[in-house]
BATIDREN-205908 format. One record per atom (N, C-alpha, C, O): residue in one letter; x, z, y. Coordinates in steps of 0.1 Angstrom, whole numbers, plus 2048, in hexadecimal, padded with zeros to 3 digits. Each point is the difference from the previous one (the first is absolute). Layout:
! BATIDREN-205908
aXZY...
***
This chain:
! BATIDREN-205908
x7F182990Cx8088027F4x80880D802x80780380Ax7F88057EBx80880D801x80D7FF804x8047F5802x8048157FFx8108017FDx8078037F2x80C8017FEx7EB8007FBx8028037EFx7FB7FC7FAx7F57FE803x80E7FE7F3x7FD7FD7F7x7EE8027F7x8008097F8x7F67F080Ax7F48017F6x80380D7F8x8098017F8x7ED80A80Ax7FB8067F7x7FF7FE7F4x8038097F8x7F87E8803x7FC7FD7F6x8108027F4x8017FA7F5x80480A810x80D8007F7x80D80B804x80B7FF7F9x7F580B812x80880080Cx80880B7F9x7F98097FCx8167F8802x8068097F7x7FE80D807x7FC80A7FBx8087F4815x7FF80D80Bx7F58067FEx7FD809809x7FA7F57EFx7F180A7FFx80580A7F8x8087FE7F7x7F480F80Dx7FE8067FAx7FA8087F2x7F7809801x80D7F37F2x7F78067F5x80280F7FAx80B8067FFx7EA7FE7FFx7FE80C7FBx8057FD7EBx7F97F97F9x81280B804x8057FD7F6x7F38087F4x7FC80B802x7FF7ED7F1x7F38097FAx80980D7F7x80C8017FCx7E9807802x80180A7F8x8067FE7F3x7FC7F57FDx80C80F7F9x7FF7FE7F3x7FF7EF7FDx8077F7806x7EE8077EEx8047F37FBx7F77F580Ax7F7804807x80C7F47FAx7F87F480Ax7FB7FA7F8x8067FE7F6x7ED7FE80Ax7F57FD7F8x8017F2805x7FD7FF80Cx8087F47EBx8007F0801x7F27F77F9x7FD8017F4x7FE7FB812x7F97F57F6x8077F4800x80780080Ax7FA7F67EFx8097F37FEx7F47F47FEx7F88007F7x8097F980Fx7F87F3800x8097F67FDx80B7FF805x7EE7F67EFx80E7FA7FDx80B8027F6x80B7FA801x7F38107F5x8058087F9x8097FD7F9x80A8067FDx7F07EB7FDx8027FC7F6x80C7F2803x8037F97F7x802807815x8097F6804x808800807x7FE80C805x80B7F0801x810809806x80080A804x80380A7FAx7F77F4815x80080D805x7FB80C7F7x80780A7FEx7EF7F47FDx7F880B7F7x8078077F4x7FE80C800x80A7EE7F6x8058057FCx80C806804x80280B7FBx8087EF80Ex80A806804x7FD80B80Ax808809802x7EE7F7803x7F980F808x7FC80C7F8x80180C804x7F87EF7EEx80180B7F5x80D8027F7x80280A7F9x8047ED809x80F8067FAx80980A80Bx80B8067FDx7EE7FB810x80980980Cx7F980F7FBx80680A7FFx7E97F37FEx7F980C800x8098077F8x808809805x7F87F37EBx8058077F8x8098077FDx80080B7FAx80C7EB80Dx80D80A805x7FE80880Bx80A801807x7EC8047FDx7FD80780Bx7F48087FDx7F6800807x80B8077EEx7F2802800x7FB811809x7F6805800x8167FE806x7FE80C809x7FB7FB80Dx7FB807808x8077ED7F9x7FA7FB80Dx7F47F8803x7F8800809x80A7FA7ECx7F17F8802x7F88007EFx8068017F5x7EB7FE80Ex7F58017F5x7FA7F2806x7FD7FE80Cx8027FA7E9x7F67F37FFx7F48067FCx7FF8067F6x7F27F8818x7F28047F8x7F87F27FEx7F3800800x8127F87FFx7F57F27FEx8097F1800x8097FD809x7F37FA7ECx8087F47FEx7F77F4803x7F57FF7FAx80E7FA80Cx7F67F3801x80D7F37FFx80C7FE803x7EA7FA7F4x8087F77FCx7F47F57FDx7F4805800x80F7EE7FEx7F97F3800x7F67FF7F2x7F47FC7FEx81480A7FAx7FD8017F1x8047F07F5x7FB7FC7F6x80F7FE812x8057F97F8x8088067F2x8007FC7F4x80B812812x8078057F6x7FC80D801x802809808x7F47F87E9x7F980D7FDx8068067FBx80180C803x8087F07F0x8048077FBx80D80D80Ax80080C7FFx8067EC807x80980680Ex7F680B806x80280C7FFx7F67EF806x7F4809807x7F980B7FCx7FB808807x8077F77E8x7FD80C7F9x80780B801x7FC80B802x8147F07FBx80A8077FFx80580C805x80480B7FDx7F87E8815x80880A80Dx7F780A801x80480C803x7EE7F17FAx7F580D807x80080C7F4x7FC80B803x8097F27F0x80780B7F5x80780B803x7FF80C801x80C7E8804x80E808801x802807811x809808803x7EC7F2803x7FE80980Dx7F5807804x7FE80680Bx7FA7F87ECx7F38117FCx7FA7FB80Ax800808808x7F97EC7FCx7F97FA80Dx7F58067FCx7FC8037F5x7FF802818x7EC8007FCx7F77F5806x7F3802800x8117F5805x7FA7F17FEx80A7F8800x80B801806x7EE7F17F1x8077F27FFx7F57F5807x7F47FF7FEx8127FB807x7F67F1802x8027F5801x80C7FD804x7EE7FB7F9x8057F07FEx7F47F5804x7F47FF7FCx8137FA80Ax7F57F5803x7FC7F77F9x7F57FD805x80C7FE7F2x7FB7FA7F4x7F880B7FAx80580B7FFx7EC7F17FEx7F68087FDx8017FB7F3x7FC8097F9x8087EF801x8017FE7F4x80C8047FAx8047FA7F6x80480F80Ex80E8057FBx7FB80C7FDx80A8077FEx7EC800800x7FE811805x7FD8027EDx80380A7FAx7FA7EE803x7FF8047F4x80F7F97F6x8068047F6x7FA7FA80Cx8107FF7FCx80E809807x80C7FF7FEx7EC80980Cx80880A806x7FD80B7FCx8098097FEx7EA7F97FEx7FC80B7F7x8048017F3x7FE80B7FCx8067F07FFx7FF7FF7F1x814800802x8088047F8x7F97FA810x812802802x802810804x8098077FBx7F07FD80Cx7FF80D806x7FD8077F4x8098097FDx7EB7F67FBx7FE80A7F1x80C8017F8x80380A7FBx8057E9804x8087FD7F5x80D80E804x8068077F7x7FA7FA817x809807806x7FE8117FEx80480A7FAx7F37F1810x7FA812800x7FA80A7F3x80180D800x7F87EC7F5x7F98047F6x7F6806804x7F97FA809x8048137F2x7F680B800x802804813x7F7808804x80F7F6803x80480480Ex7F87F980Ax8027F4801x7F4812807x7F67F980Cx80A7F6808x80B804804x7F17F07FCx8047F3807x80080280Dx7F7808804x8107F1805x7FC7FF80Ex7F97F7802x7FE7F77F9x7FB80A815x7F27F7807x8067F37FFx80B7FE805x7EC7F97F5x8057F4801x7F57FD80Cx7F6807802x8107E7808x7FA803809x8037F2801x80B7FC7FDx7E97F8809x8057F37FCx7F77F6807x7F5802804x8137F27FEx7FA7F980Ex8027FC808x809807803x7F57EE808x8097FF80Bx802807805x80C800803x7EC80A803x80380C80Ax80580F7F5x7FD80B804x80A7F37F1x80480C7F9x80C807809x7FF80C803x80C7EA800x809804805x800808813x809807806x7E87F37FFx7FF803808x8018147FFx807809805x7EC7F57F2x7FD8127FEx80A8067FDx80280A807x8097F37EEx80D80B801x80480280Cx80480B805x7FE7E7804x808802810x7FB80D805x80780A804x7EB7F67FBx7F780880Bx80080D7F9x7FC80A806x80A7F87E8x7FF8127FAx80A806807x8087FA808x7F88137F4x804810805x8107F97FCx8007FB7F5x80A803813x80E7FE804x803804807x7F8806808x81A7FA7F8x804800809x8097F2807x8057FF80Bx7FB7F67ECx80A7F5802x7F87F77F6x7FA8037F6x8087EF811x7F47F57F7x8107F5803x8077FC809x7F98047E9x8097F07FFx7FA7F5800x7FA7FE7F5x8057FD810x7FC7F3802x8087F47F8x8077F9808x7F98037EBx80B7F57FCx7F87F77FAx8077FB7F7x7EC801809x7FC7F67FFx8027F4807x8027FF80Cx7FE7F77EBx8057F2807x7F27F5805x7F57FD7FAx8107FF813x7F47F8805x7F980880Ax7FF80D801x7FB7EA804x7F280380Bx7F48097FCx7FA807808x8047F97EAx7FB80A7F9x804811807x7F7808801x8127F9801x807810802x7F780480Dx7FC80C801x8017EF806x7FB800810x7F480A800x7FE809809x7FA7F57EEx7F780D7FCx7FF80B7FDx7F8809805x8137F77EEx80480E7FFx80E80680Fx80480B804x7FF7E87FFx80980780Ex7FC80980Ex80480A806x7EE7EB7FEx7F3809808x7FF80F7FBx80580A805x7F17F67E9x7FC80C7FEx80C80C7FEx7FD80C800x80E7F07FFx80B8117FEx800801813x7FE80A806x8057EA801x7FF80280Ax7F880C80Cx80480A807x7F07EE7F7x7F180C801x7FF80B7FBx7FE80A807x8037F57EBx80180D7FBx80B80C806x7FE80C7FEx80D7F0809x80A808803x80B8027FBx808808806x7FB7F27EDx80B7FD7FAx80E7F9805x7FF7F4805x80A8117FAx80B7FB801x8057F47F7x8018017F4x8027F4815x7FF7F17F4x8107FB803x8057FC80Ax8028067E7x8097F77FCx7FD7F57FCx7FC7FD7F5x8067F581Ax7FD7F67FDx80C7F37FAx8097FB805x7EF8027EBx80A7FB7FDx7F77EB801x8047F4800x7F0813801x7FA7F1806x8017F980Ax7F7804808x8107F17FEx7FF80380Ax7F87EF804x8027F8809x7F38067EBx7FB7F7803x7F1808808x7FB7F8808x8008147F7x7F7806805x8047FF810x7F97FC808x81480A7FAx80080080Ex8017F3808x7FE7FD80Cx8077FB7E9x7FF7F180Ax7F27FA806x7FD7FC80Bx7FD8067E8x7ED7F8800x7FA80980Bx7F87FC808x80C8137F8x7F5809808x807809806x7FF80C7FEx80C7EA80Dx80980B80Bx7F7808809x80280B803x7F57EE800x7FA80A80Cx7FA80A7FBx80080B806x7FB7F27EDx7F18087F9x80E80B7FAx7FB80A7FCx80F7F6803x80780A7F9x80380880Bx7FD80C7FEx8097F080Bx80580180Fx7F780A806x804809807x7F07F77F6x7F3803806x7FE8137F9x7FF80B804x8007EE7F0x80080F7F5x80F808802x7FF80C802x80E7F07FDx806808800x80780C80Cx8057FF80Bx7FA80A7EDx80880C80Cx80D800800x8067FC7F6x80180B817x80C8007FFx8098027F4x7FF80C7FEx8077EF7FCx80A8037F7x7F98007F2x8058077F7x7ED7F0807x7FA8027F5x8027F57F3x7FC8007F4x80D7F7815x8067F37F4x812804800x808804809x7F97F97ECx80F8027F9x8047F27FBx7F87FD7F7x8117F980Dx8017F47FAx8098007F6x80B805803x7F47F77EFx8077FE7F7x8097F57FDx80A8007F9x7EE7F280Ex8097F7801x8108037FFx802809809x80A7F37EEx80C803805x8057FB80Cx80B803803x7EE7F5805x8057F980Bx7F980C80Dx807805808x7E97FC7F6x7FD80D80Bx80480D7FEx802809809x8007FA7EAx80C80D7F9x8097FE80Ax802808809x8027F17F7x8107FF80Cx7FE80280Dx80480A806x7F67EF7FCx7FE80180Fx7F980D806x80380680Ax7F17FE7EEx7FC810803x80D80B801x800809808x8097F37EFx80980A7FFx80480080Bx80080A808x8067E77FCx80B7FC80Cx7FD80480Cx808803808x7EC7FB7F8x7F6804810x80080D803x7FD80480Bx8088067E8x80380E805x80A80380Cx80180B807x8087E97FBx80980380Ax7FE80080Ax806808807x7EE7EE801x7FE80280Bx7F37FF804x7F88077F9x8037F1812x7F3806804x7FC7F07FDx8087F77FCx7EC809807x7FA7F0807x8067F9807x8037F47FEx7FF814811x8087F980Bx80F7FC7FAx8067F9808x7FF80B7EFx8107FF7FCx8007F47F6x80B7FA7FFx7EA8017F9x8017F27F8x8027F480Ax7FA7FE80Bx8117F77EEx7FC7F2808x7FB7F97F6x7F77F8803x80E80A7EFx7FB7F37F8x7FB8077F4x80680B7FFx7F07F47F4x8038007F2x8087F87F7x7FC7F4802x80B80D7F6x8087F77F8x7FA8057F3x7FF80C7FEx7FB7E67F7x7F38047F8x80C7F77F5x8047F6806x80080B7F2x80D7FE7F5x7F97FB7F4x7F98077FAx80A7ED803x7FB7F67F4x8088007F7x80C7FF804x7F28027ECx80C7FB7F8x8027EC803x80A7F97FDx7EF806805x7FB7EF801x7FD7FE7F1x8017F37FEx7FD8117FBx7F98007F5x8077F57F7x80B7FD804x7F07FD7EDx80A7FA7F5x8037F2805x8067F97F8x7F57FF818x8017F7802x8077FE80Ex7FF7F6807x8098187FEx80D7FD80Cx8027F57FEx7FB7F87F8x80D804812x8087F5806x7F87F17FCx8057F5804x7F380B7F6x7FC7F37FBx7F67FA80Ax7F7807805x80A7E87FFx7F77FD805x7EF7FE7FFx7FB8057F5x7FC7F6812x7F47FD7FCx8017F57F5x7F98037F7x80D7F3808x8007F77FBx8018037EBx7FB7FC7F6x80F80B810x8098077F4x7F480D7F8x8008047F5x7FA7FE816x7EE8087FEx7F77FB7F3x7FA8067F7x8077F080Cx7F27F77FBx7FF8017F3x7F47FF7FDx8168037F8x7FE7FE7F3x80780B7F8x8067FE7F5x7F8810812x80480E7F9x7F68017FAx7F77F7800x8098147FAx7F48027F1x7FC812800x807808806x7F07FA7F5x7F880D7FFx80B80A7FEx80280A807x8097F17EBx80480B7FDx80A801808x80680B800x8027E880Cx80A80480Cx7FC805809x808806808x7E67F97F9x80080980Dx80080F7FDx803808809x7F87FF7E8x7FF80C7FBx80D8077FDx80280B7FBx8097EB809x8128077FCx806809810x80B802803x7E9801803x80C80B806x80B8037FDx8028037F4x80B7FD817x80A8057FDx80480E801x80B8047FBx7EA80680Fx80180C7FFx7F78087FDx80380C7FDx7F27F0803x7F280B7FFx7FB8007F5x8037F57FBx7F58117FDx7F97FC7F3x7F280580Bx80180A808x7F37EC7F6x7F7802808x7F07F87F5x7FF7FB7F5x7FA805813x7F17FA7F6x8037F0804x8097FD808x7F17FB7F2x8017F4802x7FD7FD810x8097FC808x7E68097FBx8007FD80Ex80980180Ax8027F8809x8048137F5x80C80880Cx80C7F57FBx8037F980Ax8028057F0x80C7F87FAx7FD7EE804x80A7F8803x7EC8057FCx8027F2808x7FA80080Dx8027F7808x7F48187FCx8037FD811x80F801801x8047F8808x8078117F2x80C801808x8057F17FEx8027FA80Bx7FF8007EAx8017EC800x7FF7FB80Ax8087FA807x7EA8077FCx7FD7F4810x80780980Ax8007FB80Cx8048117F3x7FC80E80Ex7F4800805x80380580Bx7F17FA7F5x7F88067FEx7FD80E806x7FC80580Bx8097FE7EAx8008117FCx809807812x7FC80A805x8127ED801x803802808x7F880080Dx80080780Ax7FA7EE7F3x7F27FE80Cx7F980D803x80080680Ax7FA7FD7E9x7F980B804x80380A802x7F8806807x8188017F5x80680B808x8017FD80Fx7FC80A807x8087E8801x800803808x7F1801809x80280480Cx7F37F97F1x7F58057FEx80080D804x80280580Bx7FC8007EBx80380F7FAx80780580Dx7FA807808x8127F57FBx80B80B80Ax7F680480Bx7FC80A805x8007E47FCx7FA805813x7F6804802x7FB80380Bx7FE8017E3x7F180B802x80580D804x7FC80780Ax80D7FB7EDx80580E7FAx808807810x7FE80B805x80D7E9800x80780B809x7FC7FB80Ex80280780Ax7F67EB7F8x7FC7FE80Fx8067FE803x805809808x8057EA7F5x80A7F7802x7FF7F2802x7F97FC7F7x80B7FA813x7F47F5801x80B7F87F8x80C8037FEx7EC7EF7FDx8057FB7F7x8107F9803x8097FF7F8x7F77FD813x8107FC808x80A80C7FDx80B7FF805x7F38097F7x80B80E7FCx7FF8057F5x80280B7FDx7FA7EB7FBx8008007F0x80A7F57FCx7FE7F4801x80C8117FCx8057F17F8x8038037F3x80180C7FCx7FF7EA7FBx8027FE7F1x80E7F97FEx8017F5803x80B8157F5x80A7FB7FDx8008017EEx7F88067F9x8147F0804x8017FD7F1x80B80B7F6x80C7FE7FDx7ED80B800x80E8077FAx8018027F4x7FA80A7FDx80C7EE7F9x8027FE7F0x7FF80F7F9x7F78027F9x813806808x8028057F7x7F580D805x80080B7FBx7F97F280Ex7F180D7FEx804812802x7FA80A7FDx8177F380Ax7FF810802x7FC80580Ax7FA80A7FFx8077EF80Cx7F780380Ex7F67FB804x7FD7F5803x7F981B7FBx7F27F57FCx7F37FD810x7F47FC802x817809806x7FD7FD80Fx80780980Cx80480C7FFx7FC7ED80Dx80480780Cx80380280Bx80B7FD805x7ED80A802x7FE803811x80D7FC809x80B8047FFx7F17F580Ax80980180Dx7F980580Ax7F57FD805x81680A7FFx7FC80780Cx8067FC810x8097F7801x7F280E809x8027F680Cx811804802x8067FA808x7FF80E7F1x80F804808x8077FA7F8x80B803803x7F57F47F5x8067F57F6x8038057F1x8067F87F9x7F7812804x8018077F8x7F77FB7F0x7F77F9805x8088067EFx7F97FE7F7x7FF8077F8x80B8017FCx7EE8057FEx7FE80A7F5x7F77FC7F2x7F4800800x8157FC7F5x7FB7F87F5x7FC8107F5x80280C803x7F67EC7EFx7FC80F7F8x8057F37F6x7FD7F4802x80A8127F6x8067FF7F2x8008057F6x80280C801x7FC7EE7F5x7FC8047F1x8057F37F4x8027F4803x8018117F2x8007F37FAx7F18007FDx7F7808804x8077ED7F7x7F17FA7FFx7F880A7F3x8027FE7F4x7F6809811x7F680C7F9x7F3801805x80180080Dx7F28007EFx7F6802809x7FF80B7FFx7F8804809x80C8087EEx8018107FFx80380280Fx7F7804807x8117FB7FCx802804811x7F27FE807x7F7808801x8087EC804x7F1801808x7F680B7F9x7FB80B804x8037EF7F2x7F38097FAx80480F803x7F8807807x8137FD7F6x80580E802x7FC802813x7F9809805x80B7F0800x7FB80580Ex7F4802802x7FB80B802x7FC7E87FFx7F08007FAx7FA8097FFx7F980480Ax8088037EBx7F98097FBx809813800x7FB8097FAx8137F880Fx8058077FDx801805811x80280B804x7FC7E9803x80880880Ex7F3809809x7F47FF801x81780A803x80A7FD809x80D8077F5x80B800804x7F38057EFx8098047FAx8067F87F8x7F87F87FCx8148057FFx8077F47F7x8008037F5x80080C7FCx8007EA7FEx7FC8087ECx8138007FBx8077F77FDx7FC812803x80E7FC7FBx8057F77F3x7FA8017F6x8107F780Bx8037F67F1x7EF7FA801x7FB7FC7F5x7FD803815x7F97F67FAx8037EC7FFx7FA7F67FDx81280D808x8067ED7FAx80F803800x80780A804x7FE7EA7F7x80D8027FDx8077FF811x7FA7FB809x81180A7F6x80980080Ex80C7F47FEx8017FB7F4x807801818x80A7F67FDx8098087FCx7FF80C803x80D7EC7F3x810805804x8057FF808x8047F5802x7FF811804x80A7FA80Dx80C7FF7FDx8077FF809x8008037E8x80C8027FEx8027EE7FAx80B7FB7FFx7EC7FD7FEx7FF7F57FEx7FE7F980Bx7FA80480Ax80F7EC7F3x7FF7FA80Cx7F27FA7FBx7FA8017F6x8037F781Bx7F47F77FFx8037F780Ex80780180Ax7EE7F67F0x7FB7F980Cx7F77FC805x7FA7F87F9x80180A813x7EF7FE809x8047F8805x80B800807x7E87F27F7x7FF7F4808x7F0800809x7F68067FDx80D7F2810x7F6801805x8007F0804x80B7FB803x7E77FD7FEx7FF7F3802x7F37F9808x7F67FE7F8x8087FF812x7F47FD805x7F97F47F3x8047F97F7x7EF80C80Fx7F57FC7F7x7FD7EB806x7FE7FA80Ax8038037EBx7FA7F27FFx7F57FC7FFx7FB8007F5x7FF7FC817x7F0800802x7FC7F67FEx7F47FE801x8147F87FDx7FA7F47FEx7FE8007EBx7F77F87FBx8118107FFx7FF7FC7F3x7F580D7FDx7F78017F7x80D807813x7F480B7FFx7F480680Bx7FE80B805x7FD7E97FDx7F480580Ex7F780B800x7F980380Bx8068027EDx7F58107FBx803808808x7F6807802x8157FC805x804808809x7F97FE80Cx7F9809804x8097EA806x7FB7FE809x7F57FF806x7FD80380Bx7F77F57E2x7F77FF803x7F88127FFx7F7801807x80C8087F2x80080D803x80180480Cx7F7807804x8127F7802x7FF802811x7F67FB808x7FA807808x8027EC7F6x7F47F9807x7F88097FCx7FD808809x7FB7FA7EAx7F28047FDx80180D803x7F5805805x8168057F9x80480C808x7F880380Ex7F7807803x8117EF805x801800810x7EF7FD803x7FA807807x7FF7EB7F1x7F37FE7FCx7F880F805x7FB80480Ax8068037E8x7F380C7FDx7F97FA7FBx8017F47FCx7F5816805x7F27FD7F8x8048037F7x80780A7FCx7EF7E57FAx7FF8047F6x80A7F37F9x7FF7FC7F5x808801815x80E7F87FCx8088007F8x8057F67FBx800817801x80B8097F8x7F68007F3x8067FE7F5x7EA80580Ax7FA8007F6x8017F17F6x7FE7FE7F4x8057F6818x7FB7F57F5x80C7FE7FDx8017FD7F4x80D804813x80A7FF7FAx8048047F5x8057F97F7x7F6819806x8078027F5x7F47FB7F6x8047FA7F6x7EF80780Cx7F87FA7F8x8037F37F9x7FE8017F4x8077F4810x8017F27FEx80E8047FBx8047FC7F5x80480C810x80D8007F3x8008067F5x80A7FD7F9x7EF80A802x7FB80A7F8x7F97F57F1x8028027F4x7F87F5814x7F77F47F9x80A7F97FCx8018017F4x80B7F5815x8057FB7FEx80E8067F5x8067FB7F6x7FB80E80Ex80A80A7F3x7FA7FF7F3x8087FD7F8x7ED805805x7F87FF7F4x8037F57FCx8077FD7F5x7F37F8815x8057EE7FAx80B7FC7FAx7FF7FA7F6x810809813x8087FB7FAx8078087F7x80A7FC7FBx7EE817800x8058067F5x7FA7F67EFx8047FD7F5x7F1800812x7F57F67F6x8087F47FFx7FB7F87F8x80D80580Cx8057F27FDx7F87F280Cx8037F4801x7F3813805x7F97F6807x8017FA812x7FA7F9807x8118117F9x8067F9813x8108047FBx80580A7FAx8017EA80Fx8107FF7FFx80080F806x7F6807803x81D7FA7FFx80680D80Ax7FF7FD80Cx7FB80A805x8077ED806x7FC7F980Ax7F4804807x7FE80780Bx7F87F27EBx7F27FD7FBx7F7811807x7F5800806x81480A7F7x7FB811801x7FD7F8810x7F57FB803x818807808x8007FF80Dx7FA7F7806x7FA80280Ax8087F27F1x7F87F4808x7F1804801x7FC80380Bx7FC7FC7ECx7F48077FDx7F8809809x7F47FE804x8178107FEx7FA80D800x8047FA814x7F9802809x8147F97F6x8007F9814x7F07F8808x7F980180Ax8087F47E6x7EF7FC804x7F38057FFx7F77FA806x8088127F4x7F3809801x80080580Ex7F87FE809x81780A7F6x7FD80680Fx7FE7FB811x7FC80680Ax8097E97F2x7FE7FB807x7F47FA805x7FE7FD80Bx7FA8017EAx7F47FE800x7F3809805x7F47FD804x8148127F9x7F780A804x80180180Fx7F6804806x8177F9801x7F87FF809x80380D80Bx80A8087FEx7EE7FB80Ex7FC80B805x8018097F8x7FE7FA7F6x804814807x7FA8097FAx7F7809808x80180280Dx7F48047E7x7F5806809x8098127FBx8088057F9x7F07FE811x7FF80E7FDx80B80980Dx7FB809807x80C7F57F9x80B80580Cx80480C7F9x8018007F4x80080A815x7FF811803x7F68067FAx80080C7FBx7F47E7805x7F18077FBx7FE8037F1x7F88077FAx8147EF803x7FE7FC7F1x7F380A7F6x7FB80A805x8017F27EFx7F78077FAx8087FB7ECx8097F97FCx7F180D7FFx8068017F0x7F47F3800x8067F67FAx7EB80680Ax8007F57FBx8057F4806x7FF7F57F9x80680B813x80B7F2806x8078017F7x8037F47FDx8048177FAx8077FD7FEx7FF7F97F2x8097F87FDx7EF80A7FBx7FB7FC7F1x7FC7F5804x8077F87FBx7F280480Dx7F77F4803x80C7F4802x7FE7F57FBx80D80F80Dx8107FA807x8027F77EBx8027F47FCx7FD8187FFx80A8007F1x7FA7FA7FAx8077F97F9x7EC806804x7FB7F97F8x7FE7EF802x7FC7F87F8x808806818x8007F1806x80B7FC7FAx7FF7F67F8x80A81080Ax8118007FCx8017FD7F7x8047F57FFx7FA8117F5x8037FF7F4x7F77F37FAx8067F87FBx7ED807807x7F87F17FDx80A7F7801x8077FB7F7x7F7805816x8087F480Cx80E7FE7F6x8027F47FCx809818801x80C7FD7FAx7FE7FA7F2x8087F87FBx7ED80C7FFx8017FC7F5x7FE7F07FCx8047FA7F6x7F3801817x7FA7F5802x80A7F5804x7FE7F47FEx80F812807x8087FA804x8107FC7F8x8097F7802x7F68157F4x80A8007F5x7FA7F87F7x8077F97F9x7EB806805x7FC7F47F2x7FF7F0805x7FE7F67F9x80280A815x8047F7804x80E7F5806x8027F4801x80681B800x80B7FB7FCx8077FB7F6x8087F6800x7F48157F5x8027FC7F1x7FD7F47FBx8097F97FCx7E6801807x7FD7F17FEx8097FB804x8097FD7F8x7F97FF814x80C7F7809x80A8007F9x8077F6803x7FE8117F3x811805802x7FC7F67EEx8087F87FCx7F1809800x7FC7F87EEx7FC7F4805x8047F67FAx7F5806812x7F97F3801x80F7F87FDx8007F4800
***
């Protein structure tokens, strides 16, 4: 193990800052990250040019808009059946004016990764992203990664493709800690500290779990986020996989990751170092900041998020995590420590089970118990170090059967 910190993220690399405007593609366009990354373009437009939008094609009309109002020369969307209802949004826009390449399919989003850029956002949600994360990869692109379900499913295979200093993490929780890590070397970290809001169900037991509802788990108290992202933060989840995430990104083993509870979301993580020292990154809660690093560093986009008062009082609470009401954390640690293709059925089978109980068809509980019994069931994981993209599809598609098979069986039970 080095003395520093993984390449795959390492602030001490050195970057050659680009010429003029930085040419962005945005994947995902059409959903948090995506739009609040084209609201940074805009007020920036000396610094960065969007050349390509990929989005799901659930929201065309959106999709039309952004590639208008940012002169895209390709759009793409994975719904093959949205392209003409993208087109016909696109005429409505442009008139008499040549349309851009529409581009559509499972693998659409891949092809933008892999066009003429200089910076690939990555802000699609899901296991899905992992493809287009490979191709900007390969291609040579610099990837602001705001998925960080790609790097979970396919740590090595990312690990494998990337060059020194070729991933930018957008997470606000790896936003932090990249910054933080500027202070010292590898040899100078003891722990990461990975910072939870604990999401709209703090302090509350498991028991007290069992009979929340769709729209309690979608009431964040600080983030406005997609559905998916907003009830992984419910179970933590979502926390699992940052810590995931850290020990790809900085080569940190998972005993030096800890997860603390901090409500009000200003400190959105941070480093200790061996001389007792800690060094936190603070913000009020904005994802404009990450994204701004993302796609902006080694330079800072100025006013790209709001700043604190400091002339106002406040108060920061910090609270160890409750693992019994919230196990997603630990069992993230197991399938972590695991490999393979471990981390794939995890998020696989939660991904499934999220859908169920957005559907009304598995309790809030129901998500965890579930997605604990798939993975338990899976078992060994294959693949190691060696891993391949089809262990890893092959892992996901067991997963997801298997969970689904297990939430309608739940369901039965819970009416019998």
């Amino acid at each position: 193990m080095s003395d520093r910190p993984s390449p795959l993220a390492d602030p001490h690399i050195a970057f050659d800052p680009a010429e003029g405007r930085r040419d962005v593609v945005v994947l995902g366009s059409t959903g948090s990250i995506g739009t609040q990354a084209i609201d940074l373009v805009l007020r920036n437009p000396d610094r960065f040019r969007v050349t390509a939008l990929a989005a799901s094609g659930g929201r065309v009309a959106l999709l039309a808009e952004q590639a208008h109002r940012l002169r895209v020369a390709q759009v793409a969307v994975a719904r093959e059946e949205a392209v003409e209802e993208l087109r016909t949004a696109l005429k409505a826009l442009y008139g008499s004016e040549p349309l851009p390449e529409i581009l559509a399919g499972p693998d659409a989003a891949a092809q933008l990764a892999a066009s003429p850029c200089h910076t690939v956002l990555n802000g699609i949600t899901g296991s899905i992203g992992l493809a287009p994360t490979l191709a900007a990869l390969e291609a040579g692109r610099t990837l602001a990664l705001a998925n960080k379900e790609s790097l979970i499913v396919g740590g090595p295979l990312v690990k494998a493709l990337a060059k020194p200093g070729q991933i930018i993490p957008v997470d606000s929780e790896h936003a932090a800690l990249f910054q933080a890590l500027a202070a010292g070397t590898r040899a100078d970290v003891r722990k990461l500290v990975v910072t939870a809001s604990g999401g709209p169900f703090r302090g509350r037991t498991r028991a007290e779990l069992e009979h929340v509802t769709r729209e309690d788990a979608l009431a964040h108290p600080t983030w406005a986020m997609g559905p998916v992202i907003t009830v992984n933060s419910s179970t933590l989840v979502n926390k699992g996989l940052e810590v995931i995430e850290a020990h790809l990104l900085y080569d940190i083993p998972f005993d030096r990751i800890e997860v603390v509870v901090h409500p009000q979301s200003y400190v959105h993580s941070m480093v200790e170092f061996t001389d007792g020292s800690t060094l936190a990154q603070a913000t009020p809660p904005d994802m404009r900041g990450p994204i701004a690093i993302g796609i902006g560093w080694p330079e800072r986009v100025p006013d790209a998020a709001p700043a604190f008062d400091w002339s106002q009082a406040s108060t920061w609470e910090f609270f160890p995590l409750d693992d019994e009401a919230f196990p997603s954390v630990n069992l993230a640690r197991h399938v972590g420590e695991l490999g393979g293709t471990a981390p794939a059925v995890f998020n696989a089978a939660n991904e499934e089970c999220v859908e169920a109980f957005l559907a009304g068809r598995l309790p809030f509980n129901g998500i965890m118990d579930t997605v604990t019994a798939v993975v338990t069931e899976h078992g060994r994981p294959a693949g190691g170090t060696s891993l391949t993209v089809p262990d890893v599809l092959e892992a996901e598609t067991w997963a997801r059967a298997r969970a689904r098979e297990l939430a309608a069986k739940a369901t039965a039970e819970a009416r019998a």
